[in-house]
C-alpha positions in Angstrom: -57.9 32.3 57.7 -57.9 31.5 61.5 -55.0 32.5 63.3 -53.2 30.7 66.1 -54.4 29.5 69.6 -52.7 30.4 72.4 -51.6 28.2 74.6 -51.4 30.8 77.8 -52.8 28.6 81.2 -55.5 30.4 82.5 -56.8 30.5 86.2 -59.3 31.6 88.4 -58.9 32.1 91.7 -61.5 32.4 94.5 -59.8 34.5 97.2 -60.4 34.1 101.3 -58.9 35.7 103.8 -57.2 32.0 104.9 -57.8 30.3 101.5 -57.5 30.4 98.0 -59.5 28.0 95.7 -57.9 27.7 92.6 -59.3 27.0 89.6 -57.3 25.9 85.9 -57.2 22.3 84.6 -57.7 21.2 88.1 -58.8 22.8 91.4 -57.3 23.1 94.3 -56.6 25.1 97.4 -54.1 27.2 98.4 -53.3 29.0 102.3 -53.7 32.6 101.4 -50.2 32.8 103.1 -46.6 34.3 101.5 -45.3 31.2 101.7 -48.6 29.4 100.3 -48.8 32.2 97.2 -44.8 32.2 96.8 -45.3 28.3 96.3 -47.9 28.2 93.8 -47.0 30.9 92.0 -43.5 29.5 91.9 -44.8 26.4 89.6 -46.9 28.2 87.1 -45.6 28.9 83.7 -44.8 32.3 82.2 -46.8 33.6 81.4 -49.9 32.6 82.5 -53.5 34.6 82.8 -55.1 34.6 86.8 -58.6 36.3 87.6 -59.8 36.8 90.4 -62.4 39.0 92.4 -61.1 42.0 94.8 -61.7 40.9 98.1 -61.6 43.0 101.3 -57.7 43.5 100.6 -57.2 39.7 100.7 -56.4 39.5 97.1 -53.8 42.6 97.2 -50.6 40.4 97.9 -51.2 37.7 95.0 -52.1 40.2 92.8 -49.0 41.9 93.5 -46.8 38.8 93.3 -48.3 37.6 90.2 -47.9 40.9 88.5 -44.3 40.9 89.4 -43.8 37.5 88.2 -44.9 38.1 84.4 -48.1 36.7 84.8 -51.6 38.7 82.9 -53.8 39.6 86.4 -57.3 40.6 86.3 -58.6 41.7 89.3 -62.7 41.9 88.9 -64.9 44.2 90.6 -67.0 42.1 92.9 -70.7 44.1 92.2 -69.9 43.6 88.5 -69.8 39.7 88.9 -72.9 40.0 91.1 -74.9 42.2 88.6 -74.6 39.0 85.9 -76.3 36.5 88.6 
């Protein structure tokens, strides 16, 4: 017997030090900003799932927003995504 689906949004987020490209049912780009995170993490549903790579720092403050929001964050080490190229 299967069990259910979830239904959980999942994102993935490639992080800048000005930008973030966002990536879930649509893409789309984000300033890499308080104000710019408070925003979009303002209209995602609880809970939702967001990845994204460890940048220089730059990835610390969403991370941390995210995580205090309810929201499932995975924060990938960058040499393990380049060791599957």
């Amino acid at each position: 017997m299967l069990g259910k689906v979830s239904a959980v949004p999942v994102y993935g987020v490639d992080v800048s030090k000005l930008k973030l490209d966002v990536f879930g049912t649509s893409a789309e780009q984000i300033n890499n900003s308080k104000s710019g995170i408070g925003k979009w993490v303002k209209s995602l549903s609880v809970p939702s799932i967001v990845g994204m790579e460890a940048t220089n720092g730059y990835h610390e403050f969403l991370a941390a927003v995210l995580h205090a929001a309810g929201h499932t964050v995975y924060v990938i080490n960058p040499q393990g995504i380049h060791a599957l190229r």
